[in-house]
ZAKOLMI-795905 format. One record per residue (C-alpha): residue number from 1; residue in one letter; z, y, x. Coordinates in Angstrom, 2 decimals. Last residue first. Layout:
+-----+------+---------+---------+---------+
: seq : type :      up :   north :    east :
+-----+------+---------+---------+---------+
: NUM :    a :       Z :       Y :       X :
...
+-----+------+---------+---------+---------+
This chain:
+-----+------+---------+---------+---------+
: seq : type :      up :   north :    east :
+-----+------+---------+---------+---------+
: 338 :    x :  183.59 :  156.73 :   35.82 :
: 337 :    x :  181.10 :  154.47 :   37.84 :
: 336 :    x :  179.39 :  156.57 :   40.87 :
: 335 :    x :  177.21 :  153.23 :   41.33 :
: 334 :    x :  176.46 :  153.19 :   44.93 :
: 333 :    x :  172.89 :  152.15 :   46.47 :
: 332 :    x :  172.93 :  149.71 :   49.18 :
: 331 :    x :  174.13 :  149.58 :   52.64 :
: 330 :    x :  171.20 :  149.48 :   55.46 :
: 329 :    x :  169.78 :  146.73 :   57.29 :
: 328 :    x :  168.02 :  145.68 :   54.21 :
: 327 :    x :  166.09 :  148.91 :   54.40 :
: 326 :    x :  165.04 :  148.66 :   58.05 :
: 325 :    x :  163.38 :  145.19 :   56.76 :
: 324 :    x :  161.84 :  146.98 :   54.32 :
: 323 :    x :  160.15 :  149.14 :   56.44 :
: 322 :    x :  158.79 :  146.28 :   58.28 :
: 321 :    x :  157.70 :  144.42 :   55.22 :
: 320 :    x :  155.34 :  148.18 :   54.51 :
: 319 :    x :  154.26 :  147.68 :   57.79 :
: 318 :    x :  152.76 :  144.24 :   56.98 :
: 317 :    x :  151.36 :  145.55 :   53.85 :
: 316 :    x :  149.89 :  148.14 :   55.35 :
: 315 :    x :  147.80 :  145.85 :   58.19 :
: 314 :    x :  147.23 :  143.06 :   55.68 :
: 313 :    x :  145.86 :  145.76 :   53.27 :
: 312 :    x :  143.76 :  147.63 :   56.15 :
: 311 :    x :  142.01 :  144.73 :   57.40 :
: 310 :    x :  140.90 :  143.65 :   53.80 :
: 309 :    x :  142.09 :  141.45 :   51.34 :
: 308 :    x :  143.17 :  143.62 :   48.09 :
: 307 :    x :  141.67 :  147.35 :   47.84 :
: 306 :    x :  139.31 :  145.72 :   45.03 :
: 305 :    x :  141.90 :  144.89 :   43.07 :
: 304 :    x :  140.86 :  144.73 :   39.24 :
: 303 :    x :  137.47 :  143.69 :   40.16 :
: 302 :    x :  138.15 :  141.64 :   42.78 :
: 301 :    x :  140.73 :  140.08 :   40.31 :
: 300 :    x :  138.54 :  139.51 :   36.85 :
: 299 :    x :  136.38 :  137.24 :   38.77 :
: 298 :    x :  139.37 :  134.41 :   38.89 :
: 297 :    x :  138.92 :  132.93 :   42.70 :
: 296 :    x :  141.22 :  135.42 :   44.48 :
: 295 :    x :  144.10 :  134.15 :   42.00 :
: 294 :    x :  146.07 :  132.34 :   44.55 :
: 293 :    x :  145.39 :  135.58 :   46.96 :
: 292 :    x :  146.76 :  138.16 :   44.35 :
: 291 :    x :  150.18 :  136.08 :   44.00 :
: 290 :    x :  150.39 :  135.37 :   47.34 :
: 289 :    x :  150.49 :  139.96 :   48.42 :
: 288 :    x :  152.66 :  139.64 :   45.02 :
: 287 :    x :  155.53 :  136.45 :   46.12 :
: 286 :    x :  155.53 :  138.80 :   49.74 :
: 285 :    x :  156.34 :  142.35 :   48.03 :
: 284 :    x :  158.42 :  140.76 :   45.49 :
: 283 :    x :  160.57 :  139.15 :   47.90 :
: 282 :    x :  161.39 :  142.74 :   49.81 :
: 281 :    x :  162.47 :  144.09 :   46.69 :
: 280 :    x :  164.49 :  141.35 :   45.84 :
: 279 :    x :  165.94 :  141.96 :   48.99 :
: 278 :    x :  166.08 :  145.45 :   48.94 :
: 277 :    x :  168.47 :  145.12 :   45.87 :
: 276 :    x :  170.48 :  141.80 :   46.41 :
: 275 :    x :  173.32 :  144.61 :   48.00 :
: 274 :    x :  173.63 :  146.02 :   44.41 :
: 273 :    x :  174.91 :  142.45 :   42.82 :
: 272 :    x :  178.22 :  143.31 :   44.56 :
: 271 :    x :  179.05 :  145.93 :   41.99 :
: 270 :    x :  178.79 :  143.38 :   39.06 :
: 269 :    x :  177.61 :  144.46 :   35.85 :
: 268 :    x :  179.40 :  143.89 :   32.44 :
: 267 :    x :  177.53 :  144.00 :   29.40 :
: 266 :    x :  177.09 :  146.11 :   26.27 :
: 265 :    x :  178.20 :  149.74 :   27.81 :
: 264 :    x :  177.64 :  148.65 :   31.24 :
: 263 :    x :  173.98 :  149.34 :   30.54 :
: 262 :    x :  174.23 :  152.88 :   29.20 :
: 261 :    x :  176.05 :  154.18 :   32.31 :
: 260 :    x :  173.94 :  151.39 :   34.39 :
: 259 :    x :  170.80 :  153.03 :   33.64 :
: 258 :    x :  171.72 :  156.52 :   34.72 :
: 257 :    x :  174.11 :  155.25 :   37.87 :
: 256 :    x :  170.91 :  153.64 :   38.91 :
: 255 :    x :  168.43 :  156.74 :   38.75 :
: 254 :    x :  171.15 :  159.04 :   40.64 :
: 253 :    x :  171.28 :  157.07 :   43.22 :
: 252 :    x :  167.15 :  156.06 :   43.73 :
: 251 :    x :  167.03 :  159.63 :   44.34 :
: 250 :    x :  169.73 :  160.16 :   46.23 :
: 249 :    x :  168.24 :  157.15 :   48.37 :
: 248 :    x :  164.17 :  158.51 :   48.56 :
: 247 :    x :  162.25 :  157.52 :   45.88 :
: 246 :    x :  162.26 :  154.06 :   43.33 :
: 245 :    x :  164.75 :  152.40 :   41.00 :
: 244 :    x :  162.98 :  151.53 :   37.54 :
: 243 :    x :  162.61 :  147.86 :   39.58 :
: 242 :    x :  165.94 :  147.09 :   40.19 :
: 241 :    x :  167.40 :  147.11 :   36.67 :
: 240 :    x :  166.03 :  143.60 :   35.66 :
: 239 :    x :  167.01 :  141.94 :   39.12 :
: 238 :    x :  170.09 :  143.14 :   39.35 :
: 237 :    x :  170.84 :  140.78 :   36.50 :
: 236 :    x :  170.77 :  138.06 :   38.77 :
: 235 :    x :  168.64 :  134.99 :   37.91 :
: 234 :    x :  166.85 :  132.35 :   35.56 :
: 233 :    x :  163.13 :  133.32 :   35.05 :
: 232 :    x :  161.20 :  135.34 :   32.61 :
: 231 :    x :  157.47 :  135.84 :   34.16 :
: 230 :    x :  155.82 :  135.97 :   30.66 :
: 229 :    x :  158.26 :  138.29 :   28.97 :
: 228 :    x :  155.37 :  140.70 :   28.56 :
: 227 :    x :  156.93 :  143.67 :   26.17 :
: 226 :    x :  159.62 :  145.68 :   25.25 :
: 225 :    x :  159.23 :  148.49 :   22.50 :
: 224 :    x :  161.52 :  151.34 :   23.62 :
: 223 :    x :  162.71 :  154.34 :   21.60 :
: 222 :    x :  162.24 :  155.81 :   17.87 :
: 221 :    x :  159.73 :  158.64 :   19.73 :
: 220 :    x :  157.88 :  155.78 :   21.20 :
: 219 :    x :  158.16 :  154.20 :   24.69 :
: 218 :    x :  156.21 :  151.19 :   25.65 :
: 217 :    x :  158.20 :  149.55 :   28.47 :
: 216 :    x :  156.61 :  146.96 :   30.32 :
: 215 :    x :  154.40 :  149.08 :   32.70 :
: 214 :    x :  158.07 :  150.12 :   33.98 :
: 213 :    x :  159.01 :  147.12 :   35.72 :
: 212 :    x :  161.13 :  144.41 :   34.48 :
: 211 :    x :  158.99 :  141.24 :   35.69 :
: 210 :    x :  162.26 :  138.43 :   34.79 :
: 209 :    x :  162.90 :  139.22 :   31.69 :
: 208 :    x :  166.48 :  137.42 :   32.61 :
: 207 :    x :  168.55 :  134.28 :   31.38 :
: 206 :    x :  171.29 :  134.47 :   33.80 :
: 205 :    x :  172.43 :  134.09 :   37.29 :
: 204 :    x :  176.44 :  134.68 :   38.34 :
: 203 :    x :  176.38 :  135.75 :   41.66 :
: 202 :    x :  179.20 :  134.56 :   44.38 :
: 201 :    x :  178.79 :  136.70 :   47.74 :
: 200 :    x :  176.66 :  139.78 :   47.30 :
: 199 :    x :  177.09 :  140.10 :   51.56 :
: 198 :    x :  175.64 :  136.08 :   51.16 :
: 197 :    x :  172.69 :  137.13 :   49.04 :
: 196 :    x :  171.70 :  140.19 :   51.39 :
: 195 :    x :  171.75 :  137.65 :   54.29 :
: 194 :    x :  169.16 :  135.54 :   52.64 :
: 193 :    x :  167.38 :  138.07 :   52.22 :
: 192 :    x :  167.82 :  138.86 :   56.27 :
: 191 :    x :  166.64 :  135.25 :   57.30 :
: 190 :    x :  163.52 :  135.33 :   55.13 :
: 189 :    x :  162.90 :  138.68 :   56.39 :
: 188 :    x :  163.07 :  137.09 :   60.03 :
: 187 :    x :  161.26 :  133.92 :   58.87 :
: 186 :    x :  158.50 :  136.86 :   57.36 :
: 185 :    x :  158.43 :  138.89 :   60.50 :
: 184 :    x :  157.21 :  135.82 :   62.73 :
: 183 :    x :  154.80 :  134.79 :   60.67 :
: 182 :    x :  153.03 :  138.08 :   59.90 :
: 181 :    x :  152.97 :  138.94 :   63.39 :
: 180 :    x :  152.06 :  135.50 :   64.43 :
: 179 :    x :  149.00 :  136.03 :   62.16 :
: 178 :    x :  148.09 :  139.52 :   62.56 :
: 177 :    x :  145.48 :  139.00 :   65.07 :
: 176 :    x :  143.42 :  136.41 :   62.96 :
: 175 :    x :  143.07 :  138.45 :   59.89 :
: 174 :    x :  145.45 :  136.91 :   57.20 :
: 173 :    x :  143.32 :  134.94 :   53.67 :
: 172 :    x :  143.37 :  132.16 :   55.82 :
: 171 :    x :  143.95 :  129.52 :   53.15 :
: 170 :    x :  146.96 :  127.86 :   54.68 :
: 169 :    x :  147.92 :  131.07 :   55.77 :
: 168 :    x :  148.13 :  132.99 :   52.69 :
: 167 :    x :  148.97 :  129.63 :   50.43 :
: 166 :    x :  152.02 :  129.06 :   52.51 :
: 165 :    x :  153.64 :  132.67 :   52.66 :
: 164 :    x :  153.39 :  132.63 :   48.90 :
: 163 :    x :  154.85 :  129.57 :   48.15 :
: 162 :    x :  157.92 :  129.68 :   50.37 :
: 161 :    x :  158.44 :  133.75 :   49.36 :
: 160 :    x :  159.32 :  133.67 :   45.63 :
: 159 :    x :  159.56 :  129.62 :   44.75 :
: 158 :    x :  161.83 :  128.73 :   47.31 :
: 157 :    x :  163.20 :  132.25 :   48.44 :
: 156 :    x :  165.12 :  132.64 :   45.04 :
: 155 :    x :  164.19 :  133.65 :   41.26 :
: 154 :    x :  165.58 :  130.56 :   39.36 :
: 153 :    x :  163.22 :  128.18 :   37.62 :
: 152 :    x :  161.82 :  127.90 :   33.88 :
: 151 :    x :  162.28 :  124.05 :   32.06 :
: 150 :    x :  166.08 :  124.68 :   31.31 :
: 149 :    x :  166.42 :  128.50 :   30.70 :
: 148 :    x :  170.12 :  129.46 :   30.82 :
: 147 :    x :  172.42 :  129.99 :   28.08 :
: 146 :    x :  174.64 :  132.35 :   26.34 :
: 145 :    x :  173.66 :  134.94 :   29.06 :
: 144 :    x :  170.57 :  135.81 :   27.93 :
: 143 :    x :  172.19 :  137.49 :   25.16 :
: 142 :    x :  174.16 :  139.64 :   26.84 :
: 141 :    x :  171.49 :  140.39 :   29.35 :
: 140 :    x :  169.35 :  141.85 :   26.71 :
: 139 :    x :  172.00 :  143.79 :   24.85 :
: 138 :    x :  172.61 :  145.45 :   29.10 :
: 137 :    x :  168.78 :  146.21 :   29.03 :
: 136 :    x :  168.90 :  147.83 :   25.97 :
: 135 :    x :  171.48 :  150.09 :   26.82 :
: 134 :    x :  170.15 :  150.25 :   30.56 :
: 133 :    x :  167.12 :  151.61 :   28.94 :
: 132 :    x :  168.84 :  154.23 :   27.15 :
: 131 :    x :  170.34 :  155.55 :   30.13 :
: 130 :    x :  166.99 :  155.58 :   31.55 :
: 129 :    x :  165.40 :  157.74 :   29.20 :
: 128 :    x :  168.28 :  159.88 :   28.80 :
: 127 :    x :  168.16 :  160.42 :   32.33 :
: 126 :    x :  164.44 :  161.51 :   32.15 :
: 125 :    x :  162.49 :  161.38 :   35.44 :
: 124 :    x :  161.56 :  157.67 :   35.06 :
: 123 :    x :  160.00 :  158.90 :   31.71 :
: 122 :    x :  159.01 :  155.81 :   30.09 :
: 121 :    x :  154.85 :  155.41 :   29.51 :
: 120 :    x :  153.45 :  155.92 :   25.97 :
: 119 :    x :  153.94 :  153.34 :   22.74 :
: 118 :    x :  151.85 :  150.97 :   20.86 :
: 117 :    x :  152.15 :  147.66 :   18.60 :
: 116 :    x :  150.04 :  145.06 :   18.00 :
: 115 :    x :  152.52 :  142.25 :   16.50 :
: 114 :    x :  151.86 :  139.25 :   18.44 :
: 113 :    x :  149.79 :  136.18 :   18.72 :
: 112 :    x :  149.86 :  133.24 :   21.21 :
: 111 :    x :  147.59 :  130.99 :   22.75 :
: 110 :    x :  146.75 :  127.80 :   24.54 :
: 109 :    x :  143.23 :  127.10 :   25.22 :
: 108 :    x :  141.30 :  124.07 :   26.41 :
: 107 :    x :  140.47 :  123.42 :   22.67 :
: 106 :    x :  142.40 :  125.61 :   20.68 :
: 105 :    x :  146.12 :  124.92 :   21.09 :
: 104 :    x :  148.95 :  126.99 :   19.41 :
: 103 :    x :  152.41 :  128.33 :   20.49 :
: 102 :    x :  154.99 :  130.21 :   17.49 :
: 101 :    x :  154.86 :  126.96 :   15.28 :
: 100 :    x :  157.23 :  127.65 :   12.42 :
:  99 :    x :  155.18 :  125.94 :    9.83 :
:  98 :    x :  153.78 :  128.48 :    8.00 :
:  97 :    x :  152.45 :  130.12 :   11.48 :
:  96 :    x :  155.00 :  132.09 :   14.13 :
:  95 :    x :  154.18 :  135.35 :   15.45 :
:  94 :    x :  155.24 :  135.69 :   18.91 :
:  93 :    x :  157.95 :  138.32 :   19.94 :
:  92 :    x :  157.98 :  142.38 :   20.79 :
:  91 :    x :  161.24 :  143.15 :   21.69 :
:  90 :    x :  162.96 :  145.57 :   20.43 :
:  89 :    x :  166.83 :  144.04 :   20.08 :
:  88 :    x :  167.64 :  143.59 :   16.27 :
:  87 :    x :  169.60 :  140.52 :   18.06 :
:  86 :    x :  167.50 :  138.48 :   15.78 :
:  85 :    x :  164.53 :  140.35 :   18.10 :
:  84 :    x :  166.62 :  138.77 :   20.76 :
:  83 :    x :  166.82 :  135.50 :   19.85 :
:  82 :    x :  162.82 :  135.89 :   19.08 :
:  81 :    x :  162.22 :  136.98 :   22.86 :
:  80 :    x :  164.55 :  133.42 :   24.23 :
:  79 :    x :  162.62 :  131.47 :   22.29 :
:  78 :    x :  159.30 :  132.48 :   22.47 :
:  77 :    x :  160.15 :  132.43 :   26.56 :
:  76 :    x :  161.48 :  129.02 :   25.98 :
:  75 :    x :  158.38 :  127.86 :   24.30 :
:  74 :    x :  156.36 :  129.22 :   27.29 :
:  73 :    x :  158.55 :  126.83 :   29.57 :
:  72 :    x :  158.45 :  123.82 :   27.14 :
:  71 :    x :  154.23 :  123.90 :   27.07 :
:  70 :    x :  153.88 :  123.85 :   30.75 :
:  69 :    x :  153.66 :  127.50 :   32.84 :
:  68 :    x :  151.08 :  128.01 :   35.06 :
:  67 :    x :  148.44 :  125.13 :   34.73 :
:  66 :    x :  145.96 :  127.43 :   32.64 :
:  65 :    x :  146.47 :  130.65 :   32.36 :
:  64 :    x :  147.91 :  131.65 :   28.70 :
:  63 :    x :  145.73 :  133.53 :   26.01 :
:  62 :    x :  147.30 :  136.14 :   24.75 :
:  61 :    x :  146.44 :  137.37 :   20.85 :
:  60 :    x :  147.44 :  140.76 :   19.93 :
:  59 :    x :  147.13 :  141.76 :   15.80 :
:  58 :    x :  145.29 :  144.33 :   14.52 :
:  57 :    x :  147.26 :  145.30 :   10.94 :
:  56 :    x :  146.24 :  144.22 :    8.05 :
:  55 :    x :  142.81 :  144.68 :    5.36 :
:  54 :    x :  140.84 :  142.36 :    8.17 :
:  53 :    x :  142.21 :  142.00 :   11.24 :
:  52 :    x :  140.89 :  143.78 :   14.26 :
:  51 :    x :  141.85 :  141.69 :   17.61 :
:  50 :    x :  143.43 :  143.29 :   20.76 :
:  49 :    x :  142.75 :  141.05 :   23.82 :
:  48 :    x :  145.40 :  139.67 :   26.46 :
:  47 :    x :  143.87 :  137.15 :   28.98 :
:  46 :    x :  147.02 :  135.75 :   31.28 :
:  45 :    x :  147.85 :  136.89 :   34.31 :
:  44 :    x :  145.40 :  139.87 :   34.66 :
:  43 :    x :  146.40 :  141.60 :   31.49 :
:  42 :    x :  145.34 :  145.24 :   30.20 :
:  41 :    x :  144.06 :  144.77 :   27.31 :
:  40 :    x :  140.78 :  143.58 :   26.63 :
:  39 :    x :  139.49 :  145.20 :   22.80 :
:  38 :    x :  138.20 :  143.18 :   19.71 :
:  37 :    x :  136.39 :  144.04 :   16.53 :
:  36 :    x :  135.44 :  141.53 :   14.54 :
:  35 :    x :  136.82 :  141.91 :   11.59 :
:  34 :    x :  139.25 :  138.24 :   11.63 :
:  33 :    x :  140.26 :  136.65 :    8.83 :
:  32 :    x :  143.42 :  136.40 :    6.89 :
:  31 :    x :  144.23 :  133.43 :    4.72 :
:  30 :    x :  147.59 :  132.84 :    6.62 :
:  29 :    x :  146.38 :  129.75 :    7.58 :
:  28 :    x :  143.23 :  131.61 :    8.29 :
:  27 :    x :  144.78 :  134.15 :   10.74 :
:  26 :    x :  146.73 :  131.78 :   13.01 :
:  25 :    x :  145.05 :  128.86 :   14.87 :
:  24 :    x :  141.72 :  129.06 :   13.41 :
:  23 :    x :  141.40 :  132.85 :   13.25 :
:  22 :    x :  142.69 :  133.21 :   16.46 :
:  21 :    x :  140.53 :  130.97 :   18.12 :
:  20 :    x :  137.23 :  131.84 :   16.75 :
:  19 :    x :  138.03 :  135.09 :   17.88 :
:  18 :    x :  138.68 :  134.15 :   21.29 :
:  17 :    x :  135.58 :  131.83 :   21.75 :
:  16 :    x :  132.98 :  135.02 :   20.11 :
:  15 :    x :  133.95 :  136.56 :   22.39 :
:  14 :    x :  133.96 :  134.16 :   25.14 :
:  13 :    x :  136.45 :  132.71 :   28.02 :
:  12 :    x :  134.80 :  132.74 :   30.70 :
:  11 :    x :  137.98 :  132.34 :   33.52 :
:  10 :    x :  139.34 :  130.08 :   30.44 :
:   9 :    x :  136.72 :  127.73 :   30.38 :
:   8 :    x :  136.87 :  127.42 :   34.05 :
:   7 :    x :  140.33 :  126.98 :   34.33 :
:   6 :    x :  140.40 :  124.37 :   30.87 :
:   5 :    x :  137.77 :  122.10 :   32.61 :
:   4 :    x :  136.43 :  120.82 :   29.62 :
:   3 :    x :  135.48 :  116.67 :   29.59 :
:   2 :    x :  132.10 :  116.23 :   28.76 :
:   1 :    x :  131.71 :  113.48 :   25.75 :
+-----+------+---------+---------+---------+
């Protein structure tokens, strides 16, 4: 018997593969049956597809990359998003079958369902908005902070830039000429995040979602539903507020002290945590430009990024680093806190 090679298989992963999967692992036990109809979400990570349910509600099925996360790290996301759903926090978490089981195996697949649910983008430009993120946000962090994930890893250098910077030169995805600029600017970044951790002095890390950006948030008229805790990590809280910050400095200002008025209302933030900003920022920027590389291969990517990999991407995105080294040369943001 041919053994399946569960990267390939899942970079053509089927119609007719994904609903056969769903209704095995979930539907049928729960004498429900696929309708047929089936829509691609927006996912590059993982596969994400709609699926039409017959007589119910569509359901969301996500089929997990293979060789990213191990079985224990994906249960401790379910975990972690069903403690706070308990937490009548709105989270969107797995489905679990009659016996519990929230993660299911279908062949060379490993999947997940959800609850479909819908929403429109968060107003960045609405205080109210953002005040009510930071409520959430802050009920979030109090519960991560009972424990810490065991089999997930920290957000730091090692696994943000070290990786990343690695697999772009090792696989000379960097135009020849831009090489030793690239190099040399990233051990200098590497030497100014590092830095921006030391200025924060002692930070407490927690159980975070980890990829906190906007595109995560789908807003209804009853609030938030929060989604995609695929990238949840250990690390400091910061690093789930940072990324609705964005604009000039008064800007950025006046966008913080909105989330953190409702945020410190359900959990305490640290003032020192604000000098990690840029350089989280500044990690993000590398672990993404390696992120987009290691997945170069998968034909959904060209496709989805066709501006990725070419003279003028290295050359912005190398300016862009630049910038942000200015940036971690500066003091951070100040939270006006009454």
């Amino acid at each position: 018997m041919t053994e399946i090679d569960p990267v390939q298989a899942f970079r053509e992963l089927t119609p007719d593969q994904l609903l056969d999967a769903v209704e095995a692992c979930y539907l049928k036990p729960q004498g429900q049956f696929a309708d047929g109809r089936f829509l691609a979400l927006n996912s590059y990570e993982n596969r994400v597809y709609q699926i039409g349910v017959e007589g119910s509600d569509n359901v969301v099925a996500k089929f997990y990359r293979p060789a990213r996360w191990d079985d224990s790290s994906i249960l401790e996301e379910h975990e972690f998003t069903l403690q706070l759903a308990d937490a009548e926090i709105p989270v969107i978490p797995p489905l679990a079958d009659k016996k519990g089981s929230t993660l299911f195996h279908y062949g060379p697949f490993r999947l997940a369902v959800y609850p479909c649910r819908g929403g429109r983008a968060l107003e960045l430009d609405n205080p109210e908005h953002l005040e009510q993120m930071g409520r959430f946000i802050g009920r979030i962090h109090a519960v991560g902070s009972r424990q810490r994930y065991v089999s997930r890893p920290d957000i730091d250098i090692e696994s943000y830039i070290d990786p990343a910077r690695s697999f772009l030169l090792d696989n000379d995805f960097l135009p020849g000429h831009l090489i030793d600029a690239y190099t040399t600017l990233v051990d200098f970044l590497i030497d100014q995040v590092r830095f921006c951790f030391e200025r924060a002095g002692s930070i407490h890390t927690i159980r975070l979602h980890g990829d906190f950006h906007p595109g995560n948030v789908l807003w209804t008229d009853n609030g938030p539903h929060i989604v995609d805790f695929d990238d949840a990590r250990n690390g400091p809280a910061i690093q789930d507020l940072w990324m609705f910050l964005s604009g000039d400095r008064e800007y950025m200002t006046l966008m913080l002290n909105s989330l953190l008025e409702g945020y410190s209302q359900f959990f305490d933030f640290n003032p020192a945590e604000l000098h990690l900003i840029e350089g989280l920022r500044t990690m993000r920027m590398i672990h993404h430009a390696g992120w987009l590389a290691s997945r170069w291969q998968d034909p959904a990517f060209p496709i989805a990024f066709p501006w990725f990999n070419s003279m003028n991407y290295w050359e912005q995105h190398i300016l862009n680093l630049r910038e942000q080294s200015s940036l971690m040369d500066e003091e951070p943001v100040s939270w006006n806190r009454h």
